[in-house]
Biotite code that builds the C-alpha atoms (Angstrom):
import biotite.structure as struc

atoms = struc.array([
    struc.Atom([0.000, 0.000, 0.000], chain_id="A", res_id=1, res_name="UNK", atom_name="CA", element="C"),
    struc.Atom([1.470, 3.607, -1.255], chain_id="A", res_id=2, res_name="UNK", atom_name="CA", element="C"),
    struc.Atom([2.194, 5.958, 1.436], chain_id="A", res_id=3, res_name="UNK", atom_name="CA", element="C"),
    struc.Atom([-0.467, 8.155, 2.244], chain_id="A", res_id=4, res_name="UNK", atom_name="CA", element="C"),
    struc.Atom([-0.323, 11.875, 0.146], chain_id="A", res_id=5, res_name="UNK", atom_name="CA", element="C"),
    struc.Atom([-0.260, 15.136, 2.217], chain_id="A", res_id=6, res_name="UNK", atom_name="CA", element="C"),
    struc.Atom([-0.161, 18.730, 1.528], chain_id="A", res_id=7, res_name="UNK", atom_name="CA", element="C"),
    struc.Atom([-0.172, 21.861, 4.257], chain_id="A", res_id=8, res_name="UNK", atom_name="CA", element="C"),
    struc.Atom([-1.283, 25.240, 3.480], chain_id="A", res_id=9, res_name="UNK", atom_name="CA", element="C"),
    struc.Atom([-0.465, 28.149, 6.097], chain_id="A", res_id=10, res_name="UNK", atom_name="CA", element="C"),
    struc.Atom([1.453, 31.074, 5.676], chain_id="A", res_id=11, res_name="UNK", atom_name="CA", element="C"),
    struc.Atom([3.650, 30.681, 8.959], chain_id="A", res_id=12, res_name="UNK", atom_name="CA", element="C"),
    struc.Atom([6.727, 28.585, 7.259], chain_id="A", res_id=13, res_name="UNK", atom_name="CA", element="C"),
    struc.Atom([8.076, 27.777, 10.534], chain_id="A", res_id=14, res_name="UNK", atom_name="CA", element="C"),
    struc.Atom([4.249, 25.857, 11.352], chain_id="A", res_id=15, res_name="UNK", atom_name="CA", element="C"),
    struc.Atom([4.705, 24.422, 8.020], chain_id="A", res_id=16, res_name="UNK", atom_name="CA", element="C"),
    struc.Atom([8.485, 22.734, 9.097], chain_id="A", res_id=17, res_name="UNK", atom_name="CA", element="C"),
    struc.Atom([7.196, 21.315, 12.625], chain_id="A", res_id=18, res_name="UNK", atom_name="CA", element="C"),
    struc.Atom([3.932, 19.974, 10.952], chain_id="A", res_id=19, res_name="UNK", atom_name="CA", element="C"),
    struc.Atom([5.961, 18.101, 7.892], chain_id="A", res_id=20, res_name="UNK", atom_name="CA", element="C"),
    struc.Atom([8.202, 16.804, 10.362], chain_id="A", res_id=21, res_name="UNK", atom_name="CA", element="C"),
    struc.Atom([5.885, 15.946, 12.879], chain_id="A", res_id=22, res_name="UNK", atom_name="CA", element="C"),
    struc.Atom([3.438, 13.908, 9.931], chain_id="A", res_id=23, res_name="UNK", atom_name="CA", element="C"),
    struc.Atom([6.837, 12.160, 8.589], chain_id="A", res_id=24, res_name="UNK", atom_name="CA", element="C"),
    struc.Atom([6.977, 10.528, 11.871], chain_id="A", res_id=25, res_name="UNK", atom_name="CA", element="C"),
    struc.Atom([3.357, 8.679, 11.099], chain_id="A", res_id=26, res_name="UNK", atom_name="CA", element="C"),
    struc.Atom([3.550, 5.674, 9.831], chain_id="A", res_id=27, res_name="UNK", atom_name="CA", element="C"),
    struc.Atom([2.541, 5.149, 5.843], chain_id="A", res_id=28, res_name="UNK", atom_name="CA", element="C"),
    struc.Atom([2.491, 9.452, 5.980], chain_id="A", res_id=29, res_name="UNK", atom_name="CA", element="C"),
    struc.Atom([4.397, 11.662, 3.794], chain_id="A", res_id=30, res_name="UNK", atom_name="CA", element="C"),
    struc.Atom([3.962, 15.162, 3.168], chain_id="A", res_id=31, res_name="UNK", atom_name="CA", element="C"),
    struc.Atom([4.591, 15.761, -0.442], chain_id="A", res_id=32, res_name="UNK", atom_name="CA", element="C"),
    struc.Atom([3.196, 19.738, -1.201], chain_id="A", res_id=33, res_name="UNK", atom_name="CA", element="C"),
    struc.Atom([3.866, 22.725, 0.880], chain_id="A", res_id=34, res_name="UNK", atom_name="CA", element="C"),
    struc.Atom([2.700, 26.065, -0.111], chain_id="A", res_id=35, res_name="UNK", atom_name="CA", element="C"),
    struc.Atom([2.544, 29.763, 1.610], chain_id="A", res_id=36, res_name="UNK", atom_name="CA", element="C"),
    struc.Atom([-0.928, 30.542, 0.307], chain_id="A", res_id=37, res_name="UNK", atom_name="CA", element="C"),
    struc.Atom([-3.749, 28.982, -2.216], chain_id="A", res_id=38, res_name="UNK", atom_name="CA", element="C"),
    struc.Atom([-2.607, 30.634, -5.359], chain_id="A", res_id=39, res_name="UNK", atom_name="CA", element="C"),
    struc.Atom([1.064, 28.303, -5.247], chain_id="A", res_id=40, res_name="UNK", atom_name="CA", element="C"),
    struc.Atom([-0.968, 25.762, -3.340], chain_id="A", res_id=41, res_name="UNK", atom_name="CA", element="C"),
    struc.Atom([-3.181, 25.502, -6.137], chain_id="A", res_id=42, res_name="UNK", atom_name="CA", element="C"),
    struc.Atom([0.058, 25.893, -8.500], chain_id="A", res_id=43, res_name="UNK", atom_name="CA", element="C"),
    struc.Atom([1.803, 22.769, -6.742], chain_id="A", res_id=44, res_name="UNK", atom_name="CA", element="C"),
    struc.Atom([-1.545, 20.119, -6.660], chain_id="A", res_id=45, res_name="UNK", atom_name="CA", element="C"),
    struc.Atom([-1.378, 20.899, -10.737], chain_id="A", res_id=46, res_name="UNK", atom_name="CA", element="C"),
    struc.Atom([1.690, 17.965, -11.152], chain_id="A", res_id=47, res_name="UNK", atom_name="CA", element="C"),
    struc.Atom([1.643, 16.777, -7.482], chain_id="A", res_id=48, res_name="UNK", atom_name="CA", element="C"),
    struc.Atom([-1.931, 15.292, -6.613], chain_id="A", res_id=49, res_name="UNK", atom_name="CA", element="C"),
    struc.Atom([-2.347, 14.581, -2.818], chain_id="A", res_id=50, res_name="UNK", atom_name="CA", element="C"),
    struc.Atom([-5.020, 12.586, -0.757], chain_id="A", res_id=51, res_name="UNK", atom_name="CA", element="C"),
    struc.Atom([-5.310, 14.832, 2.011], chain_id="A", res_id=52, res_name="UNK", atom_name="CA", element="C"),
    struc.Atom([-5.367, 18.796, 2.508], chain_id="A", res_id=53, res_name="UNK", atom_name="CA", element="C"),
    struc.Atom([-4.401, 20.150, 5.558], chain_id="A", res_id=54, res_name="UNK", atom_name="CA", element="C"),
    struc.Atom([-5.524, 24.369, 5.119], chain_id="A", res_id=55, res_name="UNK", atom_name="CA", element="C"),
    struc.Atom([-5.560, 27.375, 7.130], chain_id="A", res_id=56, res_name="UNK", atom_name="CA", element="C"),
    struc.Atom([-8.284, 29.763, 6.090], chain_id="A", res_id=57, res_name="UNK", atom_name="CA", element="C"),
    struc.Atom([-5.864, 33.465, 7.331], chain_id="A", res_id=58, res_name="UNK", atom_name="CA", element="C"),
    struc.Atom([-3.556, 33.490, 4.417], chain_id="A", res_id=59, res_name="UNK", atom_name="CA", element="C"),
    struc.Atom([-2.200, 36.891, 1.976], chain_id="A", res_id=60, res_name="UNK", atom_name="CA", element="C"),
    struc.Atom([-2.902, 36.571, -1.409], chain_id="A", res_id=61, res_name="UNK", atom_name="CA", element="C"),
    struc.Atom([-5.852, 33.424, -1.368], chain_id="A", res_id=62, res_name="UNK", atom_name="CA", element="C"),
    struc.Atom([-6.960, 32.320, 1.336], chain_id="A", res_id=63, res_name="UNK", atom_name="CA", element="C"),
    struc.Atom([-8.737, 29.514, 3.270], chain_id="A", res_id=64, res_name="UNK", atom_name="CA", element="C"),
    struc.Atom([-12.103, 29.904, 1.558], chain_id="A", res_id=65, res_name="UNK", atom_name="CA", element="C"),
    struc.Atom([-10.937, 30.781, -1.629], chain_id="A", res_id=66, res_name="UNK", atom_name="CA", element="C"),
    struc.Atom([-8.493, 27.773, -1.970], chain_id="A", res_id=67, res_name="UNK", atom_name="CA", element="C"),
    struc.Atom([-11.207, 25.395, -0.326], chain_id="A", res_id=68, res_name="UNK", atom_name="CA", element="C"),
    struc.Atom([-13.774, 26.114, -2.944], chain_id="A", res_id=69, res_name="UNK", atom_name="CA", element="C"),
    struc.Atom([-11.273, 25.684, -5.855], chain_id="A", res_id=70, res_name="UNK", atom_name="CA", element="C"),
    struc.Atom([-9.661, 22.481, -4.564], chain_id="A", res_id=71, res_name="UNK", atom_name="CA", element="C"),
    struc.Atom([-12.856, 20.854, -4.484], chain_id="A", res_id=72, res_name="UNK", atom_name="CA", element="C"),
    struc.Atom([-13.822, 22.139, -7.980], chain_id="A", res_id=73, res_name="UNK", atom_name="CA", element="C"),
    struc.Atom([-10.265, 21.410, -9.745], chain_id="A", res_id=74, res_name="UNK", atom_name="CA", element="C"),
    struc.Atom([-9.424, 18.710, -7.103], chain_id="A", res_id=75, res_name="UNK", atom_name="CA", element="C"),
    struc.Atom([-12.581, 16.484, -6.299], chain_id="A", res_id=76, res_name="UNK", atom_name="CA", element="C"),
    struc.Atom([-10.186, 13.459, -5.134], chain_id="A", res_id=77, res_name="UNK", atom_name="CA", element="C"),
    struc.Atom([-8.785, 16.027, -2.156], chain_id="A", res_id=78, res_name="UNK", atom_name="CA", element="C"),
    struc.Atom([-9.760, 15.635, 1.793], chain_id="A", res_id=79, res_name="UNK", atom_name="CA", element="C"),
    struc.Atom([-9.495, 19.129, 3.061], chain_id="A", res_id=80, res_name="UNK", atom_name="CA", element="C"),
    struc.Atom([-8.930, 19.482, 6.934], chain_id="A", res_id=81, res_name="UNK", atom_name="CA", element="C"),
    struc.Atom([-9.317, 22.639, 7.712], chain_id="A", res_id=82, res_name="UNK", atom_name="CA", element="C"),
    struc.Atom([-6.561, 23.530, 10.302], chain_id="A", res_id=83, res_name="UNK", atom_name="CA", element="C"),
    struc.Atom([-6.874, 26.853, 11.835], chain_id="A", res_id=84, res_name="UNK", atom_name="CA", element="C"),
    struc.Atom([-6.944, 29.020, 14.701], chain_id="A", res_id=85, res_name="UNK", atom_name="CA", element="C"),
    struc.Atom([-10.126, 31.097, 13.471], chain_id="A", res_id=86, res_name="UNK", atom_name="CA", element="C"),
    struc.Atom([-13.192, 29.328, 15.528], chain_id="A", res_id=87, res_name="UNK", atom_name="CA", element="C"),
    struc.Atom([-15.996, 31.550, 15.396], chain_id="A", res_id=88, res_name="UNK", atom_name="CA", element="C"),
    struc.Atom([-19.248, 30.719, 13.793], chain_id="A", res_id=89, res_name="UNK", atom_name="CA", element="C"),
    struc.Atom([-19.110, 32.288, 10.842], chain_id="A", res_id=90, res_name="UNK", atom_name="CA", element="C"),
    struc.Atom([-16.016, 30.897, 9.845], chain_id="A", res_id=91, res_name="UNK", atom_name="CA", element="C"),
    struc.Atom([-16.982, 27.106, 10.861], chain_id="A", res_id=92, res_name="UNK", atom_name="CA", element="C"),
    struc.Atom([-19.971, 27.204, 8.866], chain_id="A", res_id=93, res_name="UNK", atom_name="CA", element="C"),
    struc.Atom([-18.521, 28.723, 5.721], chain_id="A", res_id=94, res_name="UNK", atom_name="CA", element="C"),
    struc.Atom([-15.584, 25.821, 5.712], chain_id="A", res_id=95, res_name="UNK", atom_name="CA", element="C"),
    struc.Atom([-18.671, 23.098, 6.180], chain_id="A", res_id=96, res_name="UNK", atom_name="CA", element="C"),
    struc.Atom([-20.728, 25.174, 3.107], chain_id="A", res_id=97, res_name="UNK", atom_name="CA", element="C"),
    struc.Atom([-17.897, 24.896, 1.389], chain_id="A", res_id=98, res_name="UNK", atom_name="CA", element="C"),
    struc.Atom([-16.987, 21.008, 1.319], chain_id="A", res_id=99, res_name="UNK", atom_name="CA", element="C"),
    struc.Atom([-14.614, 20.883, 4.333], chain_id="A", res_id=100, res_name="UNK", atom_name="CA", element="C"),
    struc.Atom([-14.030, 17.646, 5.170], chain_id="A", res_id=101, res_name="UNK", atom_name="CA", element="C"),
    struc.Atom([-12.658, 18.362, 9.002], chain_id="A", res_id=102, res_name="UNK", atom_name="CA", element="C"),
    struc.Atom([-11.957, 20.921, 11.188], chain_id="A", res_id=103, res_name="UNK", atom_name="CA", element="C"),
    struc.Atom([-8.577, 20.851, 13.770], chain_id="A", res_id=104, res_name="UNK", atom_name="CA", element="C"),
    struc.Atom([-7.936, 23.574, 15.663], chain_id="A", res_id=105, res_name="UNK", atom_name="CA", element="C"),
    struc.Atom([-4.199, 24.831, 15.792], chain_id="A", res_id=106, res_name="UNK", atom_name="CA", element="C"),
    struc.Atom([-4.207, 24.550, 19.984], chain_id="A", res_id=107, res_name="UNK", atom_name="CA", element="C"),
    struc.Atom([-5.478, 21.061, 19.818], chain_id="A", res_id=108, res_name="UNK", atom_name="CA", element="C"),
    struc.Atom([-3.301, 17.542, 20.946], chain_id="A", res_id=109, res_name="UNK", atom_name="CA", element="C"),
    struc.Atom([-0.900, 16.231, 18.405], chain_id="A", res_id=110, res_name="UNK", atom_name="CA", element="C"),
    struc.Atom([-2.013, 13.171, 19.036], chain_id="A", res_id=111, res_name="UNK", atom_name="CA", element="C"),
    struc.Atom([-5.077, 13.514, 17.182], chain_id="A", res_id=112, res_name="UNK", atom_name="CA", element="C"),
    struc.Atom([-3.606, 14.599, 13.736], chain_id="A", res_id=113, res_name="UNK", atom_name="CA", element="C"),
    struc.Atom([-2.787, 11.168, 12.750], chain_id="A", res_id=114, res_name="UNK", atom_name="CA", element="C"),
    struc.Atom([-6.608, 9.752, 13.989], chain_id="A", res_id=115, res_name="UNK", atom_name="CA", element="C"),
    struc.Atom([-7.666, 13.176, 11.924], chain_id="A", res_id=116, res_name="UNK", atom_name="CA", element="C"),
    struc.Atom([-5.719, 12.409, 8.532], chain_id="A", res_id=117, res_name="UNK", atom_name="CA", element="C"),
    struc.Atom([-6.586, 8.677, 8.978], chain_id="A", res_id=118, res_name="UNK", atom_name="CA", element="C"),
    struc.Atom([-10.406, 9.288, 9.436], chain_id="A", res_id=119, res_name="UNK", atom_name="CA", element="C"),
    struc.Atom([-10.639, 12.321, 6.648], chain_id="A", res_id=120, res_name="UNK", atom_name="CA", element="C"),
    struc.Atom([-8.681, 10.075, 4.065], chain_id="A", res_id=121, res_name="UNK", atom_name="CA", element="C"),
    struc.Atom([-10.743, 6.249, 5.078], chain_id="A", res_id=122, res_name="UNK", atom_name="CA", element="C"),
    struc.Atom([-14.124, 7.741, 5.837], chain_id="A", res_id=123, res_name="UNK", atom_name="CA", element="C"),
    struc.Atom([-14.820, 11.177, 4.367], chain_id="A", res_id=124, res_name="UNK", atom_name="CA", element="C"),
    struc.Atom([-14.168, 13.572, 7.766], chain_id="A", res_id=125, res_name="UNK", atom_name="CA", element="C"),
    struc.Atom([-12.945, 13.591, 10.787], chain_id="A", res_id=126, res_name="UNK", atom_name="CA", element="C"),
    struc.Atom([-15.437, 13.534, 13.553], chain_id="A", res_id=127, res_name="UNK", atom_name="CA", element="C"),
    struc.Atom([-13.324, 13.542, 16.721], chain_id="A", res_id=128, res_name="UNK", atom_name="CA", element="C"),
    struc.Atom([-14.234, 15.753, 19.639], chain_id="A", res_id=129, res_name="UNK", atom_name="CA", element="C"),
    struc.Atom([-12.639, 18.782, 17.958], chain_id="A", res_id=130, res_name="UNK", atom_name="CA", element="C"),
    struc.Atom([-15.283, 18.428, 14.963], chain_id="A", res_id=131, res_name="UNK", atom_name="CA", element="C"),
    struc.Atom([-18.179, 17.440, 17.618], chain_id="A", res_id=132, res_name="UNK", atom_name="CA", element="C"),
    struc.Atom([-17.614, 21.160, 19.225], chain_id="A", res_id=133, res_name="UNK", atom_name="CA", element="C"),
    struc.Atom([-17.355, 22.717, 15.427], chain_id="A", res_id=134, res_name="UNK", atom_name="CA", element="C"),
    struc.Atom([-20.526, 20.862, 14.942], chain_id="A", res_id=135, res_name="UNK", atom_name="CA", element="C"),
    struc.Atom([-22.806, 22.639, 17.789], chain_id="A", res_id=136, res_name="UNK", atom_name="CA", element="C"),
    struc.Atom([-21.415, 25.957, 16.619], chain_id="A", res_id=137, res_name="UNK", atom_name="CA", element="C"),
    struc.Atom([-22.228, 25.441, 13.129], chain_id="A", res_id=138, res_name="UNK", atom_name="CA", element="C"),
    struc.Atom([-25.799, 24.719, 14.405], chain_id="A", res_id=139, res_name="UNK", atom_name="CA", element="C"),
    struc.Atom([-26.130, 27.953, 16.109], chain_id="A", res_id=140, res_name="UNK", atom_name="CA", element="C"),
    struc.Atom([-25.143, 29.749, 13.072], chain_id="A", res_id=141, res_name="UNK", atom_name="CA", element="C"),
    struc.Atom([-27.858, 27.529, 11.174], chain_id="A", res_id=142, res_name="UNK", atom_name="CA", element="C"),
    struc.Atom([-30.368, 28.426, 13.588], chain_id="A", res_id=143, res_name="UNK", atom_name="CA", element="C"),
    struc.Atom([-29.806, 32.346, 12.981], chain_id="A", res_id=144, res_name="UNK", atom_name="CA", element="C"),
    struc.Atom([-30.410, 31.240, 9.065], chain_id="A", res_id=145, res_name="UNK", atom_name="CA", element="C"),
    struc.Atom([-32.193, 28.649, 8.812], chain_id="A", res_id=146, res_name="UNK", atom_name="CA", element="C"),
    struc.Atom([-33.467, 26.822, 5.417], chain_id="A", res_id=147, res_name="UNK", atom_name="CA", element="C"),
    struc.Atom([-37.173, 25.176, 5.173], chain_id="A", res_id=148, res_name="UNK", atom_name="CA", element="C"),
    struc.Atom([-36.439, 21.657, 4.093], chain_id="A", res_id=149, res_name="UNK", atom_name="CA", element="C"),
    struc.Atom([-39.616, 19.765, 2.742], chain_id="A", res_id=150, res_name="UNK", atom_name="CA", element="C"),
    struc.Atom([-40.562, 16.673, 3.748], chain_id="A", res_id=151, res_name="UNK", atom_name="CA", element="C"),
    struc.Atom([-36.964, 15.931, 6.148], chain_id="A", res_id=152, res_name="UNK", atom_name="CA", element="C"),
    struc.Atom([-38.056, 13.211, 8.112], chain_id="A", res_id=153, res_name="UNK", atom_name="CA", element="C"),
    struc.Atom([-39.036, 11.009, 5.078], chain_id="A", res_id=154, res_name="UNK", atom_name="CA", element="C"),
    struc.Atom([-35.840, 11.945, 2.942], chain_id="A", res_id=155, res_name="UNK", atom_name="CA", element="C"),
    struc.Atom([-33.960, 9.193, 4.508], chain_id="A", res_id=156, res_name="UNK", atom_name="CA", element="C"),
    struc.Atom([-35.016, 5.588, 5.122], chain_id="A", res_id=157, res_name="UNK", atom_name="CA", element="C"),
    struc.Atom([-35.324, 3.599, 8.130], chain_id="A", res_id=158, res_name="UNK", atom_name="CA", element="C"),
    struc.Atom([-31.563, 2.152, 7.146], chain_id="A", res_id=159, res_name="UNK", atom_name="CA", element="C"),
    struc.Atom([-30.309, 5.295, 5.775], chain_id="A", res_id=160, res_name="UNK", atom_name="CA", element="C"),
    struc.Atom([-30.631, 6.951, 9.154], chain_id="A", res_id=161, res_name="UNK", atom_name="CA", element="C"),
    struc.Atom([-29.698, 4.301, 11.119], chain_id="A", res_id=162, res_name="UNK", atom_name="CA", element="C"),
    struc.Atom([-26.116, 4.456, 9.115], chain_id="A", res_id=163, res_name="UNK", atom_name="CA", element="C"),
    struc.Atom([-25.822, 8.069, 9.584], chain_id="A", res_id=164, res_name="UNK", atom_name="CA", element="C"),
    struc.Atom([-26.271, 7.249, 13.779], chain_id="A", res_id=165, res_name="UNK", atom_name="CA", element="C"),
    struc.Atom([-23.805, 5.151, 13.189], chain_id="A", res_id=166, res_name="UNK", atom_name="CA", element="C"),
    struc.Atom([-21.744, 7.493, 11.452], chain_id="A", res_id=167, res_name="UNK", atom_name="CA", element="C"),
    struc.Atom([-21.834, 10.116, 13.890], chain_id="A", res_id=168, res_name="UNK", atom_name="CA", element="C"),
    struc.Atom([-20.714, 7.335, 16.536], chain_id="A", res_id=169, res_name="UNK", atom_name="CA", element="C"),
    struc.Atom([-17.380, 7.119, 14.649], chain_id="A", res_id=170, res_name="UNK", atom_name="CA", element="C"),
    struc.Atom([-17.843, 3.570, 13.186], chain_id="A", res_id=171, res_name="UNK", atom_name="CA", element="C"),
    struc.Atom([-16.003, 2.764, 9.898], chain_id="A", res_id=172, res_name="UNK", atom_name="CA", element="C"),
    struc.Atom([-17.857, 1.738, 6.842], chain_id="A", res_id=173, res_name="UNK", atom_name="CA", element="C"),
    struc.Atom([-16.418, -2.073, 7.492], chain_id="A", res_id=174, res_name="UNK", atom_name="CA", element="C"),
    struc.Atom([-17.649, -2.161, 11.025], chain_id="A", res_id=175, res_name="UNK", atom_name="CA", element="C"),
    struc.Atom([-21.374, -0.565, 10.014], chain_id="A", res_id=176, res_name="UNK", atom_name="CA", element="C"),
    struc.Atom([-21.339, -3.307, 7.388], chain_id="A", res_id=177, res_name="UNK", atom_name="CA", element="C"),
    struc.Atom([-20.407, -6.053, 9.984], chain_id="A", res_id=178, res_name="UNK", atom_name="CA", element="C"),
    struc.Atom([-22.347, -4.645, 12.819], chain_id="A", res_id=179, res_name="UNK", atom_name="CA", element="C"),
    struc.Atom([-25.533, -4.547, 10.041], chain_id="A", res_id=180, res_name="UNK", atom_name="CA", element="C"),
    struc.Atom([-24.911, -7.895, 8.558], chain_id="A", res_id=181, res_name="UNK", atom_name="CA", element="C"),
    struc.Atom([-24.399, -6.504, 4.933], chain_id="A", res_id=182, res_name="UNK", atom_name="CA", element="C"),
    struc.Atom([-21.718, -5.594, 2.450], chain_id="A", res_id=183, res_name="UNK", atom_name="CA", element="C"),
    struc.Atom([-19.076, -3.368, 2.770], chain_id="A", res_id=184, res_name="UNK", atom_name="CA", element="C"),
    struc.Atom([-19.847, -1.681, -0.429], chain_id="A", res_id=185, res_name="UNK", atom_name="CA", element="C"),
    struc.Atom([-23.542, -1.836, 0.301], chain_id="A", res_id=186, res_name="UNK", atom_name="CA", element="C"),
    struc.Atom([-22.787, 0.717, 2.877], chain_id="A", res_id=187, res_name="UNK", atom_name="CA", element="C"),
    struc.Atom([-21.132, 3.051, 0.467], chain_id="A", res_id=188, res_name="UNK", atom_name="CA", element="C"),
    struc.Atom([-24.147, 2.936, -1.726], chain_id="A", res_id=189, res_name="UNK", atom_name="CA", element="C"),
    struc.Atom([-25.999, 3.902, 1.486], chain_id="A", res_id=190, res_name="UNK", atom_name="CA", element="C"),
    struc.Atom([-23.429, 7.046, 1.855], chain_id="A", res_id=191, res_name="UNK", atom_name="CA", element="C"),
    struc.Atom([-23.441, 8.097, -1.521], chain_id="A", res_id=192, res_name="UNK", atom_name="CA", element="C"),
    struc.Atom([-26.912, 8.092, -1.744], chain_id="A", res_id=193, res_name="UNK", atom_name="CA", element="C"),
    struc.Atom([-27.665, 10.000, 1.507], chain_id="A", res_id=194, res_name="UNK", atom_name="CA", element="C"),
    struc.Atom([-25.573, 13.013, 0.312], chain_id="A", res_id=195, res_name="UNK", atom_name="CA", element="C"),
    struc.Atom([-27.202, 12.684, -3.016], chain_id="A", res_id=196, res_name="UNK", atom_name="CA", element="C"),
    struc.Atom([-30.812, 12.974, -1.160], chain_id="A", res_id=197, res_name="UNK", atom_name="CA", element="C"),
    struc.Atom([-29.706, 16.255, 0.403], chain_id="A", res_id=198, res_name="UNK", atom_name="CA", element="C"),
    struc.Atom([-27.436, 17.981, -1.965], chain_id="A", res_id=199, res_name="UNK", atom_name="CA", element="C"),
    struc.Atom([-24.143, 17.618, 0.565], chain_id="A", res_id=200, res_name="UNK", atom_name="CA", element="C"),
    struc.Atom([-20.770, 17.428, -0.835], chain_id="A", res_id=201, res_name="UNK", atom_name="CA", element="C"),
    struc.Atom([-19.922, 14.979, 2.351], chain_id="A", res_id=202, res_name="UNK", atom_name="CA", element="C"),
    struc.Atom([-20.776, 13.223, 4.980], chain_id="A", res_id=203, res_name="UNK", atom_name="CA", element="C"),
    struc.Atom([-20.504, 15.826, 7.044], chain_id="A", res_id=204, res_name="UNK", atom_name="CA", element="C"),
    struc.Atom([-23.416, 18.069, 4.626], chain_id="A", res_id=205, res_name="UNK", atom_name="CA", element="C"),
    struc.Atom([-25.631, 15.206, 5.818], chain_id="A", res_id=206, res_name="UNK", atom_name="CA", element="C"),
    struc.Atom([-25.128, 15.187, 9.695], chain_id="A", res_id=207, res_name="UNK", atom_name="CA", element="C"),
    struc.Atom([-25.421, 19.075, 9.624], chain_id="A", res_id=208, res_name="UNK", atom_name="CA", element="C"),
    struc.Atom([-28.683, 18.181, 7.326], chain_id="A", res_id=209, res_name="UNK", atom_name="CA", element="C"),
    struc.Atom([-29.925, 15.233, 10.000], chain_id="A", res_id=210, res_name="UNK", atom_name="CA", element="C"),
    struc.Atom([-28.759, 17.509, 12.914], chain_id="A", res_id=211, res_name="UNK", atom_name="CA", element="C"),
    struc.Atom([-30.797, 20.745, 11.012], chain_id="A", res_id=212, res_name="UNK", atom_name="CA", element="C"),
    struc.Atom([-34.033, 19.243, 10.958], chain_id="A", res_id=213, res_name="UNK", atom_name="CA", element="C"),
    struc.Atom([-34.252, 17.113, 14.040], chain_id="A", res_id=214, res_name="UNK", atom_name="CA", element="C"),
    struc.Atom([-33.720, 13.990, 12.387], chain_id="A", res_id=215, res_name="UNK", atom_name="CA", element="C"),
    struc.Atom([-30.695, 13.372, 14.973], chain_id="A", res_id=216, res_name="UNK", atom_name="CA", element="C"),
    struc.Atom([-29.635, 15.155, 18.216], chain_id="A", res_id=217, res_name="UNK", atom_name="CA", element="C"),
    struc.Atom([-26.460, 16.889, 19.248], chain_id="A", res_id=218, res_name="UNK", atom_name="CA", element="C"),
    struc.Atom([-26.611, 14.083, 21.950], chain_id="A", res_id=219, res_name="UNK", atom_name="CA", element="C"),
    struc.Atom([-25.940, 11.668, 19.453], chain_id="A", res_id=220, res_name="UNK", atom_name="CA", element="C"),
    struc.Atom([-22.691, 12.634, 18.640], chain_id="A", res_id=221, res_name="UNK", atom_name="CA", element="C"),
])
C-alpha cells in the first residue's frame, strides 16, 4: 500500500516545518506539497496530486475559503482538513458550506492529527471531539439562518438513518457493514446516496442536514 499523500497550506513557514516533520513521523504518511498561500498551493496540486489537505483559512494573497472552494472544484479526489486558529461561527460554517471535510484547531493535541488524517482520508471527515464542538457551533449559526427543508423526516429511510447514527458514533464503513450484517460496499451505496438525497458534498453536509431538521440530536454525537 502507497504511502499516504499530504499537503499543508499556512502562511507561517516555521508551522509548516514542525507539521511536515511531525506527519513524517506517522507511519505510511508523507507530506509531499507545501505552499505559503492557495494561489502556489493551487500551483503545486497541478503535477503533485495529494489525498489529504491540511488548510488554514488566514492566508495573503488566497486564502482559506478561496483555496477550499477551488480544490474541491479542480481537485474532487482532495480531503481538506481545515486547520486553523479562526473558531468563530461564521467561519466554521462557511468551511462546512464549502466542502470541508474536518476541522482541527491549531491549539489542539498532536495526538489527534494522525486519527484526523486517517479518518478524513478512510471515511470522508474527521469527527473527533474537535469536529463534535465545530458541529454545535455550526448549528447555532444555522439556527440564525435557517433553510425550510420539505418533507426531512421522510428523505432518509429507516436504514439510511440508522447508518448516519452510526456514522456520527465514529464507526467505519467495514464495522457498520459487519455490525448490520451486509456488504461493505452496500454501505457506500448507502453514503453516496444520503448526500445525493440532500445535496451535501460529504458526509458531514448530511449530519449538519440530520442535525438541522431534528432527524438526529447533538446528543448523538
Amino acid at each position: 500500500m502507497s504511502d499516504l499523500k499530504i499537503g499543508i497550506v499556512d502562511d507561517h513557514l516555521l508551522f509548516r516545518r514542525s507539521m511536515t516533520l511531525l506527519m513524517n513521523t506517522f507511519p505510511g504518511i508523507q507530506v509531499i506539497v507545501d505552499a505559503e498561500n492557495g494561489k502556489q498551493c493551487i500551483s503545486k496540486l497541478i503535477t503533485t496530486p495529494v489525498d489529504v489537505l491540511l488548510l488554514d483559512i488566514e492566508m495573503p494573497i488566497m486564502d482559506g475559503y478561496e483555496t477550499c472552494n477551488e480544490v474541491k472544484s479542480r481537485f474532487p479526489d482532495v480531503r481538506i482538513l481545515i486547520v486553523s486558529q479562526l473558531s468563530t461561527r461564521e467561519s466554521i460554517h462557511k468551511m462546512m458550506e464549502l466542502g470541508a471535510h474536518g476541522y482541527f484547531t491549531k491549539n489542539c493535541n498532536p495526538d489527534q492529527l494522525e486519527l484526523a488524517l486517517r479518518n478524513v482520508y478512510e471515511e470522508g471527515f474527521y469527527f473527533g471531539l474537535e469536529l463534535g464542538s465545530v458541529i454545535k457551533e455550526a448549528m447555532l449559526w444555522e439556527k440564525n439562518n435557517a433553510i425550510s427543508y420539505a418533507s426531512s423526516k421522510s428523505l432518509f429511510s429507516e436504514r439510511e438513518l440508522q447508518i448516519i447514527k452510526m456514522i456520527c458514533k465514529e464507526y467505519k464503513s467495514k464495522e457498520i457493514a459487519d455490525k448490520l450484517f451486509i456488504n461493505h460496499r452496500t454501505v457506500e451505496t448507502h453514503r453516496k446516496n444520503v448526500m445525493d438525497k440532500c445535496s451535501a458534498k460529504n458526509i458531514i453536509g448530511v449530519i449538519l442536514y440530520a442535525l438541522k431538521n431534528g432527524l438526529i440530536t447533538v446528543e448523538e454525537l
